[in-house]
C-alpha positions as CSV (number, residue, x, y, z in Angstrom):
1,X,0.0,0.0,0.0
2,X,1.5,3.4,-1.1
3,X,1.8,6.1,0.9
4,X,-1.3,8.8,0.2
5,X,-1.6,12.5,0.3
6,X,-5.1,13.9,1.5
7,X,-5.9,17.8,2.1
8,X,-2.6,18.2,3.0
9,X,-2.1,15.5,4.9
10,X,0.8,12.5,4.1
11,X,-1.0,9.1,5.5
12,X,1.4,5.9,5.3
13,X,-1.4,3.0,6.0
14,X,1.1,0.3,6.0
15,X,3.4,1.7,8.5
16,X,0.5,3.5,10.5
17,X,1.9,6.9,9.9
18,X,0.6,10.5,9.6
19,X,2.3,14.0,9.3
20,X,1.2,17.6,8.2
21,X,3.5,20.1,7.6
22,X,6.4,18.2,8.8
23,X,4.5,17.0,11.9
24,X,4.1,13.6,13.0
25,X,0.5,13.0,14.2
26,X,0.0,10.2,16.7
27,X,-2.8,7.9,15.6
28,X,-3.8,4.6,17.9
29,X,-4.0,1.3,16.7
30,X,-7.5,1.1,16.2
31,X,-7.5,4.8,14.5
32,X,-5.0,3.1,12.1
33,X,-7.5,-0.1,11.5
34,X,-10.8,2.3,10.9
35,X,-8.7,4.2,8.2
36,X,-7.3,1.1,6.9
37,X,-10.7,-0.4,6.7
38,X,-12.7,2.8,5.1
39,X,-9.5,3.1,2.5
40,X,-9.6,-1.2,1.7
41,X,-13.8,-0.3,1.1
42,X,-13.6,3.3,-0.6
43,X,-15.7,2.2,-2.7
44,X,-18.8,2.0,-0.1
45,X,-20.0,3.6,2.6
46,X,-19.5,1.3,6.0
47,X,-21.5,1.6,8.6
48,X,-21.6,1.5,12.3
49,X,-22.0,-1.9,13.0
50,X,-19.4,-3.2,10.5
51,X,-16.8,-0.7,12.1
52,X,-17.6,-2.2,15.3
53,X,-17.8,-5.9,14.0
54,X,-14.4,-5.8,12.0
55,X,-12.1,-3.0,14.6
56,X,-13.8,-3.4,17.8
57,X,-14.8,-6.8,17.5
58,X,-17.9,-6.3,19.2
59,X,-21.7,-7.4,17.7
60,X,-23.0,-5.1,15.4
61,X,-26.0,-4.3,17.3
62,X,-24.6,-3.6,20.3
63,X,-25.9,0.2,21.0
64,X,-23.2,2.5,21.9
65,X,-21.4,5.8,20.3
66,X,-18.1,4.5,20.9
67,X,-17.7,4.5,16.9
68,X,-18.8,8.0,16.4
69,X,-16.5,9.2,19.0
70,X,-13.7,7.7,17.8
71,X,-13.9,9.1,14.1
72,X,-14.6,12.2,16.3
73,X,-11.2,12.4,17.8
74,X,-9.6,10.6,15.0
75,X,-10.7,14.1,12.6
76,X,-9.6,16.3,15.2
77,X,-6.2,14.5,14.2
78,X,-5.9,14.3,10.4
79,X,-8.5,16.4,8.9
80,X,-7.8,20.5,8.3
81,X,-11.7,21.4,9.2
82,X,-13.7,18.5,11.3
83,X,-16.8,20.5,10.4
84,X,-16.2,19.4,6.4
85,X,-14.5,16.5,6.6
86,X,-12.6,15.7,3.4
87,X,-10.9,12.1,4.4
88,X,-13.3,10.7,6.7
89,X,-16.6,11.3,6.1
90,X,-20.3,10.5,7.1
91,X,-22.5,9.3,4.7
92,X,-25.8,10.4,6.2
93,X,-28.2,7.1,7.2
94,X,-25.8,4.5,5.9
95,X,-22.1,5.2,8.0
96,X,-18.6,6.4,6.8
97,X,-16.9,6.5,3.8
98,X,-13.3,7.5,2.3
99,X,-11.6,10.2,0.6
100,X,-14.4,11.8,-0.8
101,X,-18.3,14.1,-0.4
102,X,-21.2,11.8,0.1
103,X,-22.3,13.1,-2.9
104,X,-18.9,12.3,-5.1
105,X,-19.4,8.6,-3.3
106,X,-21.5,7.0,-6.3
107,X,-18.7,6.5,-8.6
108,X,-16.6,5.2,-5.8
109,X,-13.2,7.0,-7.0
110,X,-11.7,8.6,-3.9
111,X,-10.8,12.0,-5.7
112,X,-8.5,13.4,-4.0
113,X,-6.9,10.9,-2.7
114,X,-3.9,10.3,-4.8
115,X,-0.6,7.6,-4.4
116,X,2.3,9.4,-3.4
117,X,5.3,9.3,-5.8
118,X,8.6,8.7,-4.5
């Protein structure tokens, strides 16, 4: 998996790396699996209950916001404005998705989301 440059941001998914601006960002573990698991399905929305199913290994119905906070604090991390997401972002009534508007989702090309060259 090649490293990717979002808004700005320089993710390394393999290695579980993320730096702006020279920065590094610390990202948990399971921060690393969510964005590993939104980029491996970019081409879908994924929802609550497969997030907590696949990361948290948890059942699917279980009721809790333990998902939504963690993408909370995880786009305090990586994204330039957490109030229009542009890496992570919620696809009303159906979850999250990667790299790209709801909208912009059908296709399922993650736009701006492009392999870094070295």
């Amino acid at each position: 998996m090649s490293p990717l440059d979002l808004d700005g941001l320089h993710l390394d998914l393999a290695r579980g790396a993320a730096w702006r601006e020279g920065r590094s960002i610390a990202l948990t573990d399971r921060e690393v699996a969510i964005l590993r698991w939104l980029y491996r399905h970019r081409s879908r929305a994924v929802s609550r209950a497969e997030l907590l199913r696949e990361i948290w290994k948890l059942p699917g119905n279980l009721r809790t916001r333990t998902v939504d906070m963690t993408i909370s604090n995880l786009r305090r991390k990586i994204e330039t404005t957490t109030s229009a997401p542009r890496i992570v972002v919620t696809v009303k009534g159906r979850g999250y998705a990667w790299g790209a508007a709801p909208s912009e989702k059908s296709n399922g090309a993650a736009e701006d989301a492009r392999p870094v060259r070295s």
